[in-house]
Structures are given as C-alpha cells and as structure tokens.
DSSP file (Angstrom, degrees, kcal/mol; ACC not computed):
  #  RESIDUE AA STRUCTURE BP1 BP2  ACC     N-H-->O    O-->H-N    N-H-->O    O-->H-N    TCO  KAPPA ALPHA  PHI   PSI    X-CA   Y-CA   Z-CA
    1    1 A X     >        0   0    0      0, 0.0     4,-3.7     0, 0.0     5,-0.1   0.000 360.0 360.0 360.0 -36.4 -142.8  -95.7  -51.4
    2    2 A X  T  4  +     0   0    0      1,-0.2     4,-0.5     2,-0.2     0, 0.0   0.609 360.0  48.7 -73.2 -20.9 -143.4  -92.3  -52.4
    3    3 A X  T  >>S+     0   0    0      2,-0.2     4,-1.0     3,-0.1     5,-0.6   0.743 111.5  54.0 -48.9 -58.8 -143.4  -93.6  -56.5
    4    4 A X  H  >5S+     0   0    0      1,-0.3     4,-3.1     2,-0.2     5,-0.2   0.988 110.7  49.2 -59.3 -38.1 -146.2  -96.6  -55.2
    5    5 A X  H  X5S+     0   0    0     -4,-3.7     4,-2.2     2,-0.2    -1,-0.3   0.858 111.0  47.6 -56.9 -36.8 -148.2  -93.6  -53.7
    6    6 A X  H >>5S+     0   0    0     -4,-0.5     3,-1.0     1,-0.3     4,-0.5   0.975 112.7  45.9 -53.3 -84.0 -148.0  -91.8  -56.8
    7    7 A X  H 3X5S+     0   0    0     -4,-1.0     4,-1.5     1,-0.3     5,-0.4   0.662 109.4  53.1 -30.9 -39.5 -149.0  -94.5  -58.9
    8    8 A X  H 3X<S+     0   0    0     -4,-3.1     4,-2.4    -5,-0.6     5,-0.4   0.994 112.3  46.0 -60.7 -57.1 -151.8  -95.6  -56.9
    9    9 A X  H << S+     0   0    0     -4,-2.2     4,-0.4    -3,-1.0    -2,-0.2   0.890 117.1  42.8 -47.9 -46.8 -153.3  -92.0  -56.8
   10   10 A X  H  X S+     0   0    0     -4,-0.5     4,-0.7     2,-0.2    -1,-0.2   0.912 123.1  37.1 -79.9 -31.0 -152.9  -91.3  -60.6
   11   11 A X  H >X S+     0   0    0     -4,-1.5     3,-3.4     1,-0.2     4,-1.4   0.993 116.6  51.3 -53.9 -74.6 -154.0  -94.6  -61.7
   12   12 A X  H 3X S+     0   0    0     -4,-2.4     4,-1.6    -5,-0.4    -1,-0.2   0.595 116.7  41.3 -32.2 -21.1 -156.9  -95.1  -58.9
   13   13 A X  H 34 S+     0   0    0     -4,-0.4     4,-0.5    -5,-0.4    -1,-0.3   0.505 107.8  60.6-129.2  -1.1 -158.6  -91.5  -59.8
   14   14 A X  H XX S+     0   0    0     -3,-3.4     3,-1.2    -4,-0.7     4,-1.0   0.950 115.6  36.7 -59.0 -47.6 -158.2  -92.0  -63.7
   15   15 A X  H >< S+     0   0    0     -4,-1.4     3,-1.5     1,-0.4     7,-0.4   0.918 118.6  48.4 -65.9 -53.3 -160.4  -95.0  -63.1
   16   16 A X  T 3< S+     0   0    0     -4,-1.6    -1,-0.4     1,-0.3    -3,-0.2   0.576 112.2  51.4 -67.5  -4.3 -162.7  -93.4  -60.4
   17   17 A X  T <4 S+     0   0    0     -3,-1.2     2,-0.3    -4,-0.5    -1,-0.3   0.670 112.4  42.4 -91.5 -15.9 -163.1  -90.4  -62.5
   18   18 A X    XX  +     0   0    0     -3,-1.5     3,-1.2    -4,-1.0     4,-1.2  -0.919  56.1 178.9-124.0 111.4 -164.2  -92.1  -65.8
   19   19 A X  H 3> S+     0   0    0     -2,-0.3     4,-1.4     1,-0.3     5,-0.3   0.619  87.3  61.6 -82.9 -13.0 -166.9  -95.2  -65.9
   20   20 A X  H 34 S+     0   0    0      1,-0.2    -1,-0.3     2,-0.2    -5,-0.0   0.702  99.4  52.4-101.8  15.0 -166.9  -95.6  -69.1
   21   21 A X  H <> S+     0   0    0     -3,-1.2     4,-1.4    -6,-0.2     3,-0.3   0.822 118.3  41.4 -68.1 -56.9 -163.0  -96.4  -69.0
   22   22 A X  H >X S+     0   0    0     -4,-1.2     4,-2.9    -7,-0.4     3,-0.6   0.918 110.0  57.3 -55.9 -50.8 -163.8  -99.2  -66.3
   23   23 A X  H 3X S+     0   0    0     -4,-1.4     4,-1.4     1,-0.3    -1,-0.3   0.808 114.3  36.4 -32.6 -55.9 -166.7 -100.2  -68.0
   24   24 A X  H 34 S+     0   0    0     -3,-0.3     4,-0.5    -5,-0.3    -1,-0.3   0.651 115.7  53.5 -89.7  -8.1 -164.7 -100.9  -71.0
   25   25 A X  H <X S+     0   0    0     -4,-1.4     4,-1.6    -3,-0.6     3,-0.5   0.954 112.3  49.4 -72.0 -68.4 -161.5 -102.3  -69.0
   26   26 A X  H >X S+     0   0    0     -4,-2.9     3,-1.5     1,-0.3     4,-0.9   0.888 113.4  39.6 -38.6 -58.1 -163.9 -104.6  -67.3
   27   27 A X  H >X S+     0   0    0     -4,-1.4     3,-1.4    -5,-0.3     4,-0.5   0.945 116.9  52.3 -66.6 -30.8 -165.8 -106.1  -70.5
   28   28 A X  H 3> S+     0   0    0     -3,-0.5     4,-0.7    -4,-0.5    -1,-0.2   0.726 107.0  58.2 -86.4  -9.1 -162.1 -106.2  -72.7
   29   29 A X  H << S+     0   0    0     -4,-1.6    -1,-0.2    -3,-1.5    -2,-0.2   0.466  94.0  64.8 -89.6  -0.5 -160.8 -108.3  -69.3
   30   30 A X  H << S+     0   0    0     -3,-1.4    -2,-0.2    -4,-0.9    -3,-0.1   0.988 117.2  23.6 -71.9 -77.6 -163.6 -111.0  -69.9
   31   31 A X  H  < S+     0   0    0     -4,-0.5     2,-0.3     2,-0.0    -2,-0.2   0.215 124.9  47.3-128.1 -18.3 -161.9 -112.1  -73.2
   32   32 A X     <  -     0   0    0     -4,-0.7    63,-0.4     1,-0.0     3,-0.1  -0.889  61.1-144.3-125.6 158.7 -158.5 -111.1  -72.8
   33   33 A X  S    S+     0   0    0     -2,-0.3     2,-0.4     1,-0.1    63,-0.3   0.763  86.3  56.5 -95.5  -6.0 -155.5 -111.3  -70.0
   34   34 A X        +     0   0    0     -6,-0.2    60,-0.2    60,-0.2    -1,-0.1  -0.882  55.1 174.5-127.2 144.1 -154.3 -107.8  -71.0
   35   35 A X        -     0   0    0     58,-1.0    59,-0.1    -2,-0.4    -7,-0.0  -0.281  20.8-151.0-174.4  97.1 -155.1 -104.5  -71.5
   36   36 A X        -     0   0    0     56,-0.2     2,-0.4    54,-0.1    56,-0.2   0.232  39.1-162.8  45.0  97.7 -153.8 -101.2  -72.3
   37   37 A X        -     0   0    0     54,-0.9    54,-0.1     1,-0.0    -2,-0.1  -0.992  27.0 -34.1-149.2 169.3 -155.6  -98.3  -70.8
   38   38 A X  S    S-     0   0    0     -2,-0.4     2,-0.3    52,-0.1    -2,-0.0   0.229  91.7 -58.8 146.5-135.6 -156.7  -94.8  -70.4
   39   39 A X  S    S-     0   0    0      1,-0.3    52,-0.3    51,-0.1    51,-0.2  -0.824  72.0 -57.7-120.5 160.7 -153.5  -92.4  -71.4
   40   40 A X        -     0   0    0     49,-0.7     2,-0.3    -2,-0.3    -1,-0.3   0.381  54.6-124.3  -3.9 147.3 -149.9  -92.1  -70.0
   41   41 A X    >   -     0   0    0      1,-0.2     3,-0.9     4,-0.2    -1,-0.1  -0.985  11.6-127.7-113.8 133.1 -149.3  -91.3  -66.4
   42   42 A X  G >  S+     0   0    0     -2,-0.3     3,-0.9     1,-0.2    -1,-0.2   0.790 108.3  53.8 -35.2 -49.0 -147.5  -88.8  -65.0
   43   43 A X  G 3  S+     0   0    0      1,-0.4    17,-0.6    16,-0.1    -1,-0.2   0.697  98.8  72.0 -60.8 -49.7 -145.2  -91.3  -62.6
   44   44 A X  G <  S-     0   0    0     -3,-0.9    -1,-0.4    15,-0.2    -2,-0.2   0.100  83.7-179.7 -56.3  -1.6 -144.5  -93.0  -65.8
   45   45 A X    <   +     0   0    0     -3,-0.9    -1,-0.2    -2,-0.2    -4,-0.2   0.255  47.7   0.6   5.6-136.0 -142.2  -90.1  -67.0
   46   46 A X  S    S-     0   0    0      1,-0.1     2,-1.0    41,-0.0    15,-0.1  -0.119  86.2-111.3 -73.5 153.7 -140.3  -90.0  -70.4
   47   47 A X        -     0   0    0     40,-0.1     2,-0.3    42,-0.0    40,-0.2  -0.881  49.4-177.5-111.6 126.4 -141.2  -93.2  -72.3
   48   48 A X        -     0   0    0     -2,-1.0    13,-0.0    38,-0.1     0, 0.0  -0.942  34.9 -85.0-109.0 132.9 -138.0  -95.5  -72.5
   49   49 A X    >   -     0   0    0     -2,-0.3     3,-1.2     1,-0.1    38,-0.1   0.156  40.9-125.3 -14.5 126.8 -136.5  -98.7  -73.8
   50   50 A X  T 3  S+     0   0    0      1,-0.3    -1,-0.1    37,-0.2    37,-0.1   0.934 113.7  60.2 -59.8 -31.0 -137.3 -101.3  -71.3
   51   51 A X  T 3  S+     0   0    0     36,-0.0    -1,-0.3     2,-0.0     2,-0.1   0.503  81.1 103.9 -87.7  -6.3 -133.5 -101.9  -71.4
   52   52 A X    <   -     0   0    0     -3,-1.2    10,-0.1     1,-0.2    35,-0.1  -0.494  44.4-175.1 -85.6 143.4 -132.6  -98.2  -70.1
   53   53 A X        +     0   0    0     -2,-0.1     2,-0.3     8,-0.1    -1,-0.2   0.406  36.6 132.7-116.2  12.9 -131.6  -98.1  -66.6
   54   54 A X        -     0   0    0      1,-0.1     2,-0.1     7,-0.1     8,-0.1  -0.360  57.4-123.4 -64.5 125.9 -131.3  -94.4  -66.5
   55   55 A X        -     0   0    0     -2,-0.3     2,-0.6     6,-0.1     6,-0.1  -0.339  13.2-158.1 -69.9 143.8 -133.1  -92.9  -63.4
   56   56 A X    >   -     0   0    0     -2,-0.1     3,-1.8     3,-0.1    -1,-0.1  -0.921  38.1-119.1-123.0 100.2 -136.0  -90.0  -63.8
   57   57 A X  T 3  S+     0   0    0     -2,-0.6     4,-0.1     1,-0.2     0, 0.0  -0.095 100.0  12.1 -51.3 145.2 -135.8  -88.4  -60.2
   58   58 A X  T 3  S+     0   0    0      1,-0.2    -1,-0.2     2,-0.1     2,-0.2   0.466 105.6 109.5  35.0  15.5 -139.6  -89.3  -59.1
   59   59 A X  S <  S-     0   0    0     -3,-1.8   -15,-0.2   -15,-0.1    -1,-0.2  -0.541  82.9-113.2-101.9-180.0 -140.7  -91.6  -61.7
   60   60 A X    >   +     0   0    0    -17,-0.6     3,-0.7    -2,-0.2   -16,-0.1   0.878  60.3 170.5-100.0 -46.5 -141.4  -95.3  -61.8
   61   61 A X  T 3   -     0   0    0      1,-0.2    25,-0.7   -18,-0.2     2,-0.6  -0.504  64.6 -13.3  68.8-163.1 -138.0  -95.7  -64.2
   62   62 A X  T 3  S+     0   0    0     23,-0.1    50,-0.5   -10,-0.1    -1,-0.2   0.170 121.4  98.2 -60.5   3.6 -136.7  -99.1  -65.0
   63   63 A X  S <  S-     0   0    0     -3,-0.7    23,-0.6    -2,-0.6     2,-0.4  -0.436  70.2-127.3-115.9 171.6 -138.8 -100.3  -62.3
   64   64 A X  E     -Ab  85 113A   0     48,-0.7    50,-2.5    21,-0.1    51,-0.9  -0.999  16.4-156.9-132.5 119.3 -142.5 -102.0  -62.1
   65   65 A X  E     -Ab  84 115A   0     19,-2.7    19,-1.1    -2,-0.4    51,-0.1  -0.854  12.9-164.0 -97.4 108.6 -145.0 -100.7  -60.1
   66   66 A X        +     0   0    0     49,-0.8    50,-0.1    -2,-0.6   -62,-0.0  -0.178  17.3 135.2  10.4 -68.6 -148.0 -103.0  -58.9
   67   67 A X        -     0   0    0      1,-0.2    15,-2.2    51,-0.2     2,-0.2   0.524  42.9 -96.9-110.9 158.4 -151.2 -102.6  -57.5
   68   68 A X  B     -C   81   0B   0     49,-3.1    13,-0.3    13,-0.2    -1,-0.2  -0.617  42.3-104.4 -79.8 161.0 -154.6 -103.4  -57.3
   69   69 A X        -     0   0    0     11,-1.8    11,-0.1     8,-1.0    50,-0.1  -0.508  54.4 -71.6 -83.2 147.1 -157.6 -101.6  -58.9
   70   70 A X        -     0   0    0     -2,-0.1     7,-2.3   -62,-0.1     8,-0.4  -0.012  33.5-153.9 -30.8 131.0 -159.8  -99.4  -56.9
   71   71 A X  B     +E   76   0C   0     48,-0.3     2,-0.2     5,-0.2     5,-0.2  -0.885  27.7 158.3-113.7 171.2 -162.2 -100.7  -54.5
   72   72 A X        -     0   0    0      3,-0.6   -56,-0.0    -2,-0.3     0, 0.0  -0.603  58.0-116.2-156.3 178.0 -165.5  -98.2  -53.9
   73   73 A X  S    S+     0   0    0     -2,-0.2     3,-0.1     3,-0.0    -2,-0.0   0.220 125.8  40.6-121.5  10.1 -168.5  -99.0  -52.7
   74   74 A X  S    S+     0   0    0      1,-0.2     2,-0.7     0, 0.0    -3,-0.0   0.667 126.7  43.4-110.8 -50.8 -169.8  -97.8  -56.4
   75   75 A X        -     0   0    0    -59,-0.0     2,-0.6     2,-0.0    -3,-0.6  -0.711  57.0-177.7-116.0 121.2 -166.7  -99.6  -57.8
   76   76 A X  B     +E   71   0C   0     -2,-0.7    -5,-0.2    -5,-0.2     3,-0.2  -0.679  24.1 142.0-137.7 116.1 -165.0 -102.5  -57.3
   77   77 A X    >   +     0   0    0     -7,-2.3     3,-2.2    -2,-0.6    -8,-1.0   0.075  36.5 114.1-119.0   1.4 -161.7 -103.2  -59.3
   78   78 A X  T 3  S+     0   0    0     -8,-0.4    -1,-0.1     1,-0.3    41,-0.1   0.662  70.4  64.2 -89.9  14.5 -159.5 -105.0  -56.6
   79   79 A X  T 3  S+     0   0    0     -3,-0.2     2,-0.3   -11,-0.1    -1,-0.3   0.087  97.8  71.6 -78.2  23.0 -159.5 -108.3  -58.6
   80   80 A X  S <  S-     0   0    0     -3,-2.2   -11,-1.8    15,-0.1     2,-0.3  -0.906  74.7-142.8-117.3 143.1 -157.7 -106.6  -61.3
   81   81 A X  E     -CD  68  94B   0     13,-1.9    13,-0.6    -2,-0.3     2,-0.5  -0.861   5.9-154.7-107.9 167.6 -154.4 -105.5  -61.3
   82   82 A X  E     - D   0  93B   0    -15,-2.2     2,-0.4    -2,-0.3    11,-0.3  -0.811   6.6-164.4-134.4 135.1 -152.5 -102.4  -62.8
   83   83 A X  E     - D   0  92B   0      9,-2.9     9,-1.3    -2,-0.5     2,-0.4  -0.848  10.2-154.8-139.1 115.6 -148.6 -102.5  -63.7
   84   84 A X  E     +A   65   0A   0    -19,-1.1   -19,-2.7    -2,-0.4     2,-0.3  -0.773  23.4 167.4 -73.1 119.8 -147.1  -99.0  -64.1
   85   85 A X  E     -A   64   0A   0     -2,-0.4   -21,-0.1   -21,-0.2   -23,-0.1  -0.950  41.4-142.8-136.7 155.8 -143.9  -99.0  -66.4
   86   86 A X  S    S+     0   0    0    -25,-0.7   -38,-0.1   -23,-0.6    -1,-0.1   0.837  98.6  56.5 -86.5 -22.8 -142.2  -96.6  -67.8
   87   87 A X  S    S+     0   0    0    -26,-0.2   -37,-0.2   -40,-0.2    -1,-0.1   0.817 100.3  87.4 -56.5 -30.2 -141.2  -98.5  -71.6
   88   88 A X  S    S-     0   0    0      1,-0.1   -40,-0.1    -3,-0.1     3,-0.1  -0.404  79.7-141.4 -70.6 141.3 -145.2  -98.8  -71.8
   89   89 A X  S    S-     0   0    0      1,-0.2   -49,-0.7    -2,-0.1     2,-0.3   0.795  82.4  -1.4 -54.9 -35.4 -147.3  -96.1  -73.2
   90   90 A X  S    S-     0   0    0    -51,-0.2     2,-0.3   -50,-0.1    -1,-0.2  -0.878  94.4 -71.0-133.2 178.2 -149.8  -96.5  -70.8
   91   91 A X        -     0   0    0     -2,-0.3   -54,-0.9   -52,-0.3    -7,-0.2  -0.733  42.6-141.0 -71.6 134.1 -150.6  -98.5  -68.1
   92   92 A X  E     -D   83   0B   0     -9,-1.3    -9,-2.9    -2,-0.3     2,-0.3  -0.048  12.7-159.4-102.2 158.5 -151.5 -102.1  -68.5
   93   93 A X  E     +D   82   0B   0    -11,-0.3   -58,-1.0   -68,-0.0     2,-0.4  -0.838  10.0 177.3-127.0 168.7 -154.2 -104.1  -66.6
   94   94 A X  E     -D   81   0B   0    -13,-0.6   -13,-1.9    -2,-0.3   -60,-0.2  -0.809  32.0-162.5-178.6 133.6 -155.2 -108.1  -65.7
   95   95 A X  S    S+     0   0    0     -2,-0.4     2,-0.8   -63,-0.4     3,-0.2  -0.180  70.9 103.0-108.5  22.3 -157.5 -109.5  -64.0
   96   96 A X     >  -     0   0    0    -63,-0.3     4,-1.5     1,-0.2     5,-0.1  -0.845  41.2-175.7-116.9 107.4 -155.0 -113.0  -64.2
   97   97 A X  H  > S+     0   0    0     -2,-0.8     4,-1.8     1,-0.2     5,-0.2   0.822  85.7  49.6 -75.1 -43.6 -153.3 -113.7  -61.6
   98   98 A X  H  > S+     0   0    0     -3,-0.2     4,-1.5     1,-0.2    -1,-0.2   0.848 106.5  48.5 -44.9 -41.0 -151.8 -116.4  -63.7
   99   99 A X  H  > S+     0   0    0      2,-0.2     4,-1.8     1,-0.2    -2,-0.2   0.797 109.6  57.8 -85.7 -38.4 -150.9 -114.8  -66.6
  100  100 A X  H  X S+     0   0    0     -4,-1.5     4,-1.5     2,-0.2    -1,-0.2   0.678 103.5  51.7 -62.8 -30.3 -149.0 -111.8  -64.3
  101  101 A X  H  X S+     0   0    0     -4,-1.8     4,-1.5     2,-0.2    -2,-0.2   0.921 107.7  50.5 -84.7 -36.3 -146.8 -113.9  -62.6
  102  102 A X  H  X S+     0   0    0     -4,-1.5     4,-1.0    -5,-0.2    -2,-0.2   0.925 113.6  53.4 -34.8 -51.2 -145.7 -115.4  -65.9
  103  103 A X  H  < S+     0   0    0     -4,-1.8     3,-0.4     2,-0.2    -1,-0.2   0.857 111.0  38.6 -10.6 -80.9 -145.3 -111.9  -66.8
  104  104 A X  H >X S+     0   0    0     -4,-1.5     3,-9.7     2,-0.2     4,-1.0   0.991 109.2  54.2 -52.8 -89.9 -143.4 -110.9  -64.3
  105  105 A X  H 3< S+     0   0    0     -4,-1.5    -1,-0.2     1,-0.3    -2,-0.2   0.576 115.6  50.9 -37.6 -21.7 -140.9 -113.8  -63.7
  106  106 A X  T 3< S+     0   0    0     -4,-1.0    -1,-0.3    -3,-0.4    -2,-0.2   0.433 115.9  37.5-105.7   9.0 -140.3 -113.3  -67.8
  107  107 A X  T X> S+     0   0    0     -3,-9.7     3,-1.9    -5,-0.1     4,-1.0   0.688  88.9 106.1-106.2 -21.6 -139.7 -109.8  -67.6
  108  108 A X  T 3< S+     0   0    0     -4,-1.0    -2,-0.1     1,-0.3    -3,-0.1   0.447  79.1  51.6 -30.7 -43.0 -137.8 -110.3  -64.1
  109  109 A X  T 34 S+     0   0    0     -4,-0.2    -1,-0.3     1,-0.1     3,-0.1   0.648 110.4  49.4 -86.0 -10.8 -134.1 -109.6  -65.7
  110  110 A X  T <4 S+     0   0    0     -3,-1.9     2,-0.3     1,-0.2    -2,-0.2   0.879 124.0   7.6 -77.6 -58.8 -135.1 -106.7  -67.3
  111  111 A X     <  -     0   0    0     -4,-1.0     2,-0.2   -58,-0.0   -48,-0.2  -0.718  66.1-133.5-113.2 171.9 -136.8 -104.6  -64.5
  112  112 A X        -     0   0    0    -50,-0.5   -48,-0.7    -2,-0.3     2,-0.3  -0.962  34.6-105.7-134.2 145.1 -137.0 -105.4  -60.8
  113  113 A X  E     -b   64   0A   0     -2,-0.2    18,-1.3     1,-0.2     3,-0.2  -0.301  32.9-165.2 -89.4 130.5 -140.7 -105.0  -59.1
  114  114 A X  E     -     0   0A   0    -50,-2.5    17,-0.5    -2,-0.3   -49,-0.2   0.927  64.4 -22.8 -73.8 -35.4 -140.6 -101.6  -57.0
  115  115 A X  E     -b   65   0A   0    -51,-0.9   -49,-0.8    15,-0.2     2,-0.3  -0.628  50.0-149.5-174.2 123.3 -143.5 -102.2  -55.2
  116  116 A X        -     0   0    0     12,-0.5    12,-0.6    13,-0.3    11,-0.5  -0.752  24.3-166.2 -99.3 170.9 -146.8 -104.1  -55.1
  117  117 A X  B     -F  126   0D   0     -2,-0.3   -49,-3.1    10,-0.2     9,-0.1  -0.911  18.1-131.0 175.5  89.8 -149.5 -102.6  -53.4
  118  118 A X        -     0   0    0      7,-0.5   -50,-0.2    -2,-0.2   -51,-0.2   0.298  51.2 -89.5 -47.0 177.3 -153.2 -104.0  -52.1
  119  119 A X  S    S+     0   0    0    -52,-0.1   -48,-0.3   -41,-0.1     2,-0.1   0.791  93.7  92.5 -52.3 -34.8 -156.1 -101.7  -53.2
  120  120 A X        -     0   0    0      5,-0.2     5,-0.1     1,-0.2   -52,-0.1  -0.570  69.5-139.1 -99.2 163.3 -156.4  -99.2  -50.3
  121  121 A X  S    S+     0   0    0     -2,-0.1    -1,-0.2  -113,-0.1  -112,-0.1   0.644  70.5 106.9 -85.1  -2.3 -154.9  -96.4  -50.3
  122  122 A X        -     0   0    0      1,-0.1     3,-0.2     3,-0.0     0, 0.0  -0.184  64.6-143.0 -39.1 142.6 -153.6  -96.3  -46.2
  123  123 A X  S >  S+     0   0    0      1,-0.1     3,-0.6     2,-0.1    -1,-0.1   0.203 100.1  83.4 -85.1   3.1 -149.7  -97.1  -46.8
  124  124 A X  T 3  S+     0   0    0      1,-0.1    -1,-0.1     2,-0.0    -3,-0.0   0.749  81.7  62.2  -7.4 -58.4 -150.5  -98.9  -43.7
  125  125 A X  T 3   +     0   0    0     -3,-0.2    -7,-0.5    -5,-0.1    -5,-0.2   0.018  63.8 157.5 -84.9  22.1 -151.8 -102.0  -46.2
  126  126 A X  B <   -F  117   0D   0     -3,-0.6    -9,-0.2     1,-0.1     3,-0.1   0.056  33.2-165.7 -47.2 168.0 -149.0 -102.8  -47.9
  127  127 A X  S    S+     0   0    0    -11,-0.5     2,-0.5     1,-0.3   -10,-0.2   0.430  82.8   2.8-121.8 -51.9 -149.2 -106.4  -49.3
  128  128 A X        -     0   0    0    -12,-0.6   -12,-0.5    -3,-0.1    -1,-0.3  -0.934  68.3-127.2-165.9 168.5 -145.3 -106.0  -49.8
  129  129 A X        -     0   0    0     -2,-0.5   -13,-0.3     1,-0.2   -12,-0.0   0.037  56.9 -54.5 -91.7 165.1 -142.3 -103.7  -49.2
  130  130 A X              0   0    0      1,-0.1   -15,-0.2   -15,-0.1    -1,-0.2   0.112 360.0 360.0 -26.3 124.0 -139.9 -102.5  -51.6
  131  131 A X              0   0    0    -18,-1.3    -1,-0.1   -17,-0.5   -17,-0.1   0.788 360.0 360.0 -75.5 360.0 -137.9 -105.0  -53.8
C-alpha cells in the first residue's frame, strides 16, 4: 500500500502542478487510447526489462500500479487512468476502459497488478486491495 500511495502522490501532483500537461493529456486522449506522459517517476525506480523480477526496496518493480487521475474541483481526471511501471519510461495514461483491460489481461503473465486505486487520495477508498 505504501508504493500505491506513492504513486498516487507523484503522479496526482505532476498533473495538479502543470495544466498544460493535462491540457495536452486530455486533447491526445480524444484521438488515441494511449499516452505517454510528463517525465519518469520517482516510484518507478531504475528502468528495467519488463521481464526482470528483481526487487527495488520501495519501487513499483515488476509490478503495475493503477489508479485514477485527479479529481479537483478545477480539475477533473478521474475518467482517465494512470498505470505506473517500472519497464516504461514514464507513466502511461487511458481514458479506455476497454482498451486497459485488454492491456492488462495481455500483459498479465509478465507483471501482476499491485494495486488499483480510485481517485481520492483517503486510503480509506480503495477500489481494490493488493493482488
């Protein structure tokens, strides 16, 4: 749980700190199911082969982390989702709920999902627990 928190905080306050990242997430999620954004995350540690299962004590590792995009009451992202990996350069985005479970289920022998993770930040709100 202490990795989903991360990930929620560094993702959630790249977005709320730059609009004209969201701004351009949003318009490149009209026309596409994917997207690539802002820059590496800490959580994400040393960037690895999707096939390495070596652990990086407090990183996301071999694992896939979750979540929803920010909601605000200037911003509201929580029909997008955010998937923290470490094999990625950055973290990826979707506003497809289709397209993510495809995703997933074909990436599914490769990683296993560490945690998905509604919008708010309360750990209260999980949507679900730990794989």
């Amino acid at each position: 749980e202490h990795i989903a928190n991360q990930c929620i905080q560094q993702s959630h306050q790249r977005l709320l700190d730059n609009e004209e990242l969201v701004s351009d997430v949003c318009e490149t999620l009209r026309n596409s199911n994917l997207m690539p954004w802002g820059t590496r995350l800490n959580v994400q540690g040393r960037m690895q082969a999707s096939s390495c299962k070596e652990l990086e004590p407090g990183k996301v590792s071999e694992l896939l982390c979750l979540l929803r995009g920010p909601q605000t009451p200037s911003q509201d992202m929580r029909n997008h989702w955010i998937g923290i990996v470490r094999h990625d350069e950055t973290p990826y985005m979707t506003g497809s709920v289709h397209w993510l479970v495809k995703h997933i289920a074909g990436r599914g022998r490769i990683r296993h999902l560490l945690f998905a993770r509604d919008h708010h930040l309360d750990a209260s709100s999980d949507t679900a627990a730990a794989d």
